[in-house]
C-alpha positions as CSV (number, residue, x, y, z in Angstrom):
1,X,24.0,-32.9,15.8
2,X,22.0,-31.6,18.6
3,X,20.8,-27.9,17.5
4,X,19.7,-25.2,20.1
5,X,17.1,-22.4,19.8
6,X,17.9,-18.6,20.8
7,X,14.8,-17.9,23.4
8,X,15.2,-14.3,21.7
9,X,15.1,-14.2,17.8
10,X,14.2,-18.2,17.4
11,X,17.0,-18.9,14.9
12,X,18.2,-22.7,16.0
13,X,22.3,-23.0,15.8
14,X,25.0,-25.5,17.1
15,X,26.4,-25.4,20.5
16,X,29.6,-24.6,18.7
17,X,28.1,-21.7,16.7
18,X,27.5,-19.6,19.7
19,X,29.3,-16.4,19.9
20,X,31.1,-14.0,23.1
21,X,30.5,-10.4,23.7
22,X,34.1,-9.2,24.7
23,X,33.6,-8.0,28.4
24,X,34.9,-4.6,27.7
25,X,37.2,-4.8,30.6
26,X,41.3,-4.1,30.5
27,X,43.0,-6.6,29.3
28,X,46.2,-8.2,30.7
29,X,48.2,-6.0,28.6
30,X,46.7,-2.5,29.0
31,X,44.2,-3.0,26.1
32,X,40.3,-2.3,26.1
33,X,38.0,-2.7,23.3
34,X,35.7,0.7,22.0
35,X,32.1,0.5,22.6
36,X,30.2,0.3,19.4
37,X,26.4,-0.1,18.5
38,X,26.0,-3.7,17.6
39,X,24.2,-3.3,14.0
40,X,22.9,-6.7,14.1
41,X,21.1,-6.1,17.6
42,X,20.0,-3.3,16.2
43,X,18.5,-4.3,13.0
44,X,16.5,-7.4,15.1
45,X,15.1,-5.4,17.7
46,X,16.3,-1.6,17.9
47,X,18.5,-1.9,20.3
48,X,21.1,1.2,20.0
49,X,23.2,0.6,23.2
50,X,26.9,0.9,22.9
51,X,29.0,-2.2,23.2
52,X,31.7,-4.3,23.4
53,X,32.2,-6.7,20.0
54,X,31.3,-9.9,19.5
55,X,33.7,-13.0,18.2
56,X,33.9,-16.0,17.6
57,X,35.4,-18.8,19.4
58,X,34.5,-22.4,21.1
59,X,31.1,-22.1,21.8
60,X,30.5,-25.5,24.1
61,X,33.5,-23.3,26.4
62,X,31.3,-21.1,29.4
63,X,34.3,-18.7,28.8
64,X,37.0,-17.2,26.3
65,X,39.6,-14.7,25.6
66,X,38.9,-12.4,23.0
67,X,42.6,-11.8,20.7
68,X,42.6,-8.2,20.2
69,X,42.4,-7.1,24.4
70,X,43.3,-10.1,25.8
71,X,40.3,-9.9,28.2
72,X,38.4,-12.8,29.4
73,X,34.3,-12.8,29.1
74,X,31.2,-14.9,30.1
75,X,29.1,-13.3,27.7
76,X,27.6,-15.8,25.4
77,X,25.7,-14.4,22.0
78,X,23.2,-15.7,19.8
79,X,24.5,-16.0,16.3
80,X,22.3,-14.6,14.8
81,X,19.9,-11.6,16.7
82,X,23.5,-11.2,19.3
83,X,21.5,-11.3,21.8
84,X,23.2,-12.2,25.2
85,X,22.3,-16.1,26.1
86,X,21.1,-17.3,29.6
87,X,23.5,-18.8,31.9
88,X,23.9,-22.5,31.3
89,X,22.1,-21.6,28.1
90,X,22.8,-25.1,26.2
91,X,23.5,-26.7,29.2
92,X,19.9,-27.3,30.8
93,X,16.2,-27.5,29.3
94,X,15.2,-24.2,27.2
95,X,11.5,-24.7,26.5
96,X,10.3,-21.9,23.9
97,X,6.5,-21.6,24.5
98,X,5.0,-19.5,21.8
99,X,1.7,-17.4,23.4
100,X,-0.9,-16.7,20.7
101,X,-4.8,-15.6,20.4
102,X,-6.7,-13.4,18.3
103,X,-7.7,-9.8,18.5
104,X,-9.2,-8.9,21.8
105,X,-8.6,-11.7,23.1
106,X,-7.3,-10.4,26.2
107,X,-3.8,-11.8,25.7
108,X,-1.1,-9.0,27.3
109,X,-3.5,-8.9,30.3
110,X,-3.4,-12.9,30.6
111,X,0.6,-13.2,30.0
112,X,0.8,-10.5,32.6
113,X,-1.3,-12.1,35.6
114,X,0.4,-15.7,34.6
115,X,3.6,-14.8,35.2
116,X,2.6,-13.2,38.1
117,X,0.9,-15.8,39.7
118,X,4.0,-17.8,38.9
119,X,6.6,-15.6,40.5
120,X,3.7,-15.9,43.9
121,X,1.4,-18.1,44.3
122,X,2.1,-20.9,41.8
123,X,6.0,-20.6,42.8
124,X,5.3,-21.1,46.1
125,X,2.7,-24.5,45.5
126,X,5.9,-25.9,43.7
127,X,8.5,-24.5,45.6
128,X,9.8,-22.9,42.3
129,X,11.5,-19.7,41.3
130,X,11.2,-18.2,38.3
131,X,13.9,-15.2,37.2
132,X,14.0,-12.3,34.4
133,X,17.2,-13.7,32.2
134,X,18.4,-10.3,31.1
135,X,17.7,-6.5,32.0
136,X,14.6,-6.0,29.5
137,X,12.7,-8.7,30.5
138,X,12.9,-7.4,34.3
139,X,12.1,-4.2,32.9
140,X,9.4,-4.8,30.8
141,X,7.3,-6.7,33.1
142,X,7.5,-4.6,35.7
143,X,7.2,-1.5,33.8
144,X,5.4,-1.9,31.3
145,X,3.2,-4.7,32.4
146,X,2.7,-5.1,36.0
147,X,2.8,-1.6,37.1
148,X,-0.2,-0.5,35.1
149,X,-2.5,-3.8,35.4
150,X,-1.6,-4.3,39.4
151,X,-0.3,-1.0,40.7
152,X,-3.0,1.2,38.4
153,X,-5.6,-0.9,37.2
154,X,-5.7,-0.1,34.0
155,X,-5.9,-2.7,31.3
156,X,-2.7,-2.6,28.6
157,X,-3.3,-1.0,25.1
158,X,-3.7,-3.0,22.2
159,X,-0.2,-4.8,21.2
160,X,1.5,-3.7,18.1
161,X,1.8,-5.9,15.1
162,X,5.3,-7.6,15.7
163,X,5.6,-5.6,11.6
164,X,5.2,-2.5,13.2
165,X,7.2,-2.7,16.2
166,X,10.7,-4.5,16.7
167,X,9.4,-7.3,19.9
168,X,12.0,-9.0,22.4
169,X,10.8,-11.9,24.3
170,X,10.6,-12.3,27.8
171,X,12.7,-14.7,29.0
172,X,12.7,-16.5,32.3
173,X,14.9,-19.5,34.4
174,X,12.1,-21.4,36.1
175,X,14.2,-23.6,38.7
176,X,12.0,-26.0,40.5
177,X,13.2,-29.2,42.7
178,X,12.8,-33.2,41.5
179,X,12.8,-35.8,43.7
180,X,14.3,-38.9,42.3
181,X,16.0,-41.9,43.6
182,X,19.0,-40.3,44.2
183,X,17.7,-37.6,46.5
184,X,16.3,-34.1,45.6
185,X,17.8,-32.1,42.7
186,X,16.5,-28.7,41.2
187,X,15.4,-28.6,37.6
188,X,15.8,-26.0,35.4
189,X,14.1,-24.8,32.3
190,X,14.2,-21.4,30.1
191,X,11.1,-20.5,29.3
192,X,10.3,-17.6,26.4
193,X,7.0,-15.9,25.8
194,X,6.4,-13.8,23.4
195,X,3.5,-11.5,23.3
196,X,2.1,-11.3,19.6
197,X,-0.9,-8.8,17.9
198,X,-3.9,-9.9,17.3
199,X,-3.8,-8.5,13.8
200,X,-0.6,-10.6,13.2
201,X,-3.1,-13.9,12.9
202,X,-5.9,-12.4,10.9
203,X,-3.9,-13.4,7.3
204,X,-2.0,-16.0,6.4
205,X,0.8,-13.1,5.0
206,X,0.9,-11.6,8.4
207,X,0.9,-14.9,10.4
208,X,4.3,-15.9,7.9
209,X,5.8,-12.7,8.4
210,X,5.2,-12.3,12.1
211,X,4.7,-15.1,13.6
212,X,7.7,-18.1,12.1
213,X,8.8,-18.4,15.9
214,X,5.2,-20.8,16.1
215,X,7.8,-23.4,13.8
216,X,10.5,-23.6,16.6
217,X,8.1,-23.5,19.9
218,X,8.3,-27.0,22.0
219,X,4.7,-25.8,23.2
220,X,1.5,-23.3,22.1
221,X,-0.7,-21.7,24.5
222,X,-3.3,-20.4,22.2
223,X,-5.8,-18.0,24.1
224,X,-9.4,-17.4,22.5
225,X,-12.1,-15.1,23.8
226,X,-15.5,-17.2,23.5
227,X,-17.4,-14.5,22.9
228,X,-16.2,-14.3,19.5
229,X,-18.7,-17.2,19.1
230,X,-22.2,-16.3,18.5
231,X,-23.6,-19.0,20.9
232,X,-21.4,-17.6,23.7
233,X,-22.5,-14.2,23.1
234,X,-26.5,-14.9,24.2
235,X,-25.3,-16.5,27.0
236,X,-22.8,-13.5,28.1
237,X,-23.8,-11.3,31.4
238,X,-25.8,-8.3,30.8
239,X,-23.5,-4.8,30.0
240,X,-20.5,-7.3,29.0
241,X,-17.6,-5.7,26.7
242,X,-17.9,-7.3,23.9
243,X,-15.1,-7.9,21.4
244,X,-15.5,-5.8,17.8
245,X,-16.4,-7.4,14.7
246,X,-15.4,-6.9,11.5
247,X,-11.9,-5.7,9.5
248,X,-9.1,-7.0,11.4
249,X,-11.0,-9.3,13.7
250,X,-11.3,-13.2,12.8
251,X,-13.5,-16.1,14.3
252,X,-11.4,-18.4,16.6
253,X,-11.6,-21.6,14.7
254,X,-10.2,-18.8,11.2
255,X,-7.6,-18.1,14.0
256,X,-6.9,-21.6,14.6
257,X,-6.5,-22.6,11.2
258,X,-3.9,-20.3,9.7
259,X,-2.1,-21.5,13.5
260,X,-2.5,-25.1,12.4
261,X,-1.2,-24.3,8.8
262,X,1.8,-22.6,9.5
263,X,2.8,-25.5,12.4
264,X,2.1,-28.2,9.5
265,X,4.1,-26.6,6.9
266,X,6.9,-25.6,9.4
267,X,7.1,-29.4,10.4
268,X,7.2,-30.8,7.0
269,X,4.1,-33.2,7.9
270,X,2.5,-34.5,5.3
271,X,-1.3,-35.7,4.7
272,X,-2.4,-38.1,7.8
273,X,0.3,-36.6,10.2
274,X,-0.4,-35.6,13.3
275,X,1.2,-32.1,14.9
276,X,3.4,-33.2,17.6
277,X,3.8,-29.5,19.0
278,X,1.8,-29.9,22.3
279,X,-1.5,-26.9,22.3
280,X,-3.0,-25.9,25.0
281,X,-6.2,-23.9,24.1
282,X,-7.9,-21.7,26.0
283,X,-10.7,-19.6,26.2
284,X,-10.6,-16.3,28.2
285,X,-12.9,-14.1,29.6
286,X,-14.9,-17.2,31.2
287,X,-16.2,-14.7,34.0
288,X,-18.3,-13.4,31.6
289,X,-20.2,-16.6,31.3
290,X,-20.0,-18.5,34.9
291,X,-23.5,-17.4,35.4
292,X,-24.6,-19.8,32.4
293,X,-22.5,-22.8,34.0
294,X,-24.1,-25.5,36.6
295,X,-22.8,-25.2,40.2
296,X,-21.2,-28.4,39.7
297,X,-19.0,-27.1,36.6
298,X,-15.6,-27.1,37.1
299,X,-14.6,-24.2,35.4
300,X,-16.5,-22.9,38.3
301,X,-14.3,-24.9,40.8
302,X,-10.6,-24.1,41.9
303,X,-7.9,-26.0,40.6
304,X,-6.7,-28.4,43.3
305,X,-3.4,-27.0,44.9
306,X,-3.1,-30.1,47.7
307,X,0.3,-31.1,45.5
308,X,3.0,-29.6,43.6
309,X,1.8,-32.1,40.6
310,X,-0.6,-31.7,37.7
311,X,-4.0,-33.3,38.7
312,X,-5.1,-35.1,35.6
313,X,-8.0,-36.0,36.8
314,X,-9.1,-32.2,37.2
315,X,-7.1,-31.1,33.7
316,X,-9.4,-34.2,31.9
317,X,-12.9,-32.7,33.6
318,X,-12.3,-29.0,32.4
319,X,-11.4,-30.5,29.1
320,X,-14.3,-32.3,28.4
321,X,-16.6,-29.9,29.9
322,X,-15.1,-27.0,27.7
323,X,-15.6,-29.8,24.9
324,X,-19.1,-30.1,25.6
325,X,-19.4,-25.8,26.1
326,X,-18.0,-25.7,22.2
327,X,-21.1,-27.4,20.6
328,X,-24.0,-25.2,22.6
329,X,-21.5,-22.3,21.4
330,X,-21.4,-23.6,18.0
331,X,-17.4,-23.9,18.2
332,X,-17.8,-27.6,17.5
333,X,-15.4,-27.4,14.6
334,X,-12.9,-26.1,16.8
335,X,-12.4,-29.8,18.5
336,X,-12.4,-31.5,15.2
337,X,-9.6,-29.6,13.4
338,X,-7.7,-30.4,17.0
339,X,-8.5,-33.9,17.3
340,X,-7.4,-34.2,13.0
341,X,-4.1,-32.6,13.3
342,X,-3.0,-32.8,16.7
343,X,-1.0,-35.2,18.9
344,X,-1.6,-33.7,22.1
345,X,-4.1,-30.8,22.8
346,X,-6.3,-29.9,26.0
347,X,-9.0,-27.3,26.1
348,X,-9.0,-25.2,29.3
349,X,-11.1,-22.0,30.9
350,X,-10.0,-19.2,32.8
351,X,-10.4,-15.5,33.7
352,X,-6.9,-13.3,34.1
353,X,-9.3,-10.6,36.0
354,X,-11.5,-12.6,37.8
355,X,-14.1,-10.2,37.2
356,X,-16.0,-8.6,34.0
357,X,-13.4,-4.8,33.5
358,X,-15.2,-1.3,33.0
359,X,-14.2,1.3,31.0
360,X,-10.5,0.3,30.6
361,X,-10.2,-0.8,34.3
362,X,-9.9,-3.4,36.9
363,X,-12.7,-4.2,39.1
364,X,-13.6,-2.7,42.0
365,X,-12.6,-6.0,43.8
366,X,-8.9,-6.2,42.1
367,X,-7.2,-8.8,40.5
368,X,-8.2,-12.1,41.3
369,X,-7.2,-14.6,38.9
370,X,-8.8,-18.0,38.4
371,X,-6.8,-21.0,36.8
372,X,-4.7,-19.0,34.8
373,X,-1.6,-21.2,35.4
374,X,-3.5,-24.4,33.5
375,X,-2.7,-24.3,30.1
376,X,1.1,-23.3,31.4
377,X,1.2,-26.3,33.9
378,X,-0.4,-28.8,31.1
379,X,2.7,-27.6,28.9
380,X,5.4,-28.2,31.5
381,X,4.2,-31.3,32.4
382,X,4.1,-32.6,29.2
383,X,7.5,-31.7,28.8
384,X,8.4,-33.7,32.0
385,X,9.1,-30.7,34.0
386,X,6.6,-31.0,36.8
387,X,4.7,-34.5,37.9
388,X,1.1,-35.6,37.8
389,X,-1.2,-37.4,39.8
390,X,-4.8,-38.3,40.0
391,X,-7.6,-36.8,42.7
């Protein structure tokens, strides 16, 4: 039987399984259900918000009446966290893409201008929408995230460990159209990010603890900051921030590793089996080091935007290039843990910014983003989402 994953808490379930939220509204015979804290939304992710009950009844159904108020309600639940599901949850693509890095690695500010340049520029190459599923997402991006980086420019403080502080997911509807045989239909896909700590993948008792959403993601972005790598380092522009050392900070390939692990173990794979989770690493902060590339590099070029398709031939180039980058920055091990346990992984480099920040702050020239929709375009294509080509 066909299971589904909640794009919230990342517990998989049966279609069936799924539960309502009574509306809250008066019944047909005069009756309305009390608002009540849900304890089990409470317990996942502090949510104290009086509401209606949950029960049970025929999940596959977009609808049902709840027995005690006679009411009808749309408001499917997860199982398990409560949280209210998507629309058409079960019913189209939900693609859970787990967005990971170590310490410093710039990761808030990365998700941030991603999903930015998605709901803008990116949306617009494809002809795509992408929507907030429920109220905190909404919130929290524009509040919490966008507001400060775009409206202030100042970079976000460090992100709790997911131990410390109950997380939610954003969660978005990315709608984009296909052109088949049979005309032009739109495509949709849910798509879940969840912004982790750094600290919660410098152990392997904080990566079980914080991080078992890894086991249930149909794709990994995993963001590294180069200049964690000696060899990198000497070749960073003078009065570049440079990340801190020591407790609580880990070398990317440790980082890596304890990823790797966790993804085997989750998987059940055994000795000589490949990963089949797609990964896309890649390193951040590359404005530090354009100054060190060839003119000809193309992590210094634009990616091409001439079609609403993946250009493989591009995606291949920065892959090898970044390849070649990892053994001058002695990262070679990096690739060769990738290439042993890996069915599909690309290497990409990009700079959220554009441009090296200063005390806590955007440059003077604002935001200007370079190729940080890659690794996220890599991922949907792989998951036949979007279509490729060759330049």
């Amino acid at each position: 039987m066909a299971t589904l994953v909640c794009p919230y808490c990342y517990d998989s379930f049966a279609e069936k399984r799924i539960l309502f939220r009574c509306s809250g509204l008066i019944g047909p015979a005069g009756k309305k259900c009390p608002l009540t804290r849900d304890t089990v939304l409470f317990d996942r992710f502090g949510i104290q918000d009086a509401l209606p009950t949950t029960f049970a009844g025929n999940g596959r159904h977009r609808n049902a009446v709840h027995e005690l108020c006679g009411a009808r309600t749309h408001h499917r639940v997860c199982p398990f966290c409560h949280s209210r599901l998507p629309v058409d949850f079960g019913k189209i693509d939900n693609r859970l893409i787990a967005m990971i890095g170590a310490k410093e690695s710039g990761k808030t500010v990365y998700m941030t201008v991603l999903l930015h340049e998605l709901m803008h520029g990116v949306g617009r190459r494809f002809d795509a929408s992408m929507n907030g599923c429920d109220d905190h997402t909404l919130n929290q991006f524009t509040q919490r995230f966008e507001h400060g980086l775009y409206e202030q420019s100042a970079l976000p403080a460090t992100t709790k460990s997911a131990g410390a502080e109950q997380m939610q997911p954003l969660v978005y509807r990315v709608s984009l159209p296909r052109r088949g045989l049979l005309g032009e239909r739109e495509r949709h896909t849910i798509t879940s990010f969840f912004d982790t700590a750094g600290e919660d993948l410098t152990s392997r008792a904080s990566v079980d603890l914080n991080t078992r959403y890894l086991g249930s993601a149909d794709g990994v972005i995993l963001l590294l900051d180069p200049l964690q790598m000696r060899g990198a380092r000497d070749r960073a522009g003078p009065d570049t921030p440079m990340p801190g050392t020591g407790a609580g900070f880990d070398s990317p390939f440790n980082v890596l590793t304890r990823v790797t692990d966790l993804l085997r173990e989750t998987g059940g794979l055994g000795p000589g089996k490949k990963i089949k989770t797609p990964i896309a690493v890649a390193f951040s902060k590359m404005d530090a080091l354009w100054d060190s590339f060839e003119p000809d590099s193309p992590l210094l070029q634009e990616a091409s935007a001439a079609r609403p398709a993946l250009d493989l031939s591009d995606t291949e180039a920065v892959h090898e290039h970044v390849r070649a980058l990892l053994e001058e920055w002695d990262g070679g091990q990096i690739d060769q843990l990738l290439r042993a346990n890996y069915a599909a992984y690309s290497f990409f480099g990009l700079s959220a910014l554009g441009a090296v920040p200063r005390n806590g702050k955007v440059a003077g020239d604002g935001i200007r983003p370079h190729r940080v929709e890659d690794p996220y375009l890599w991922l949907l294509n792989r998951f036949d989402v979007i279509a490729n080509h060759r330049s």
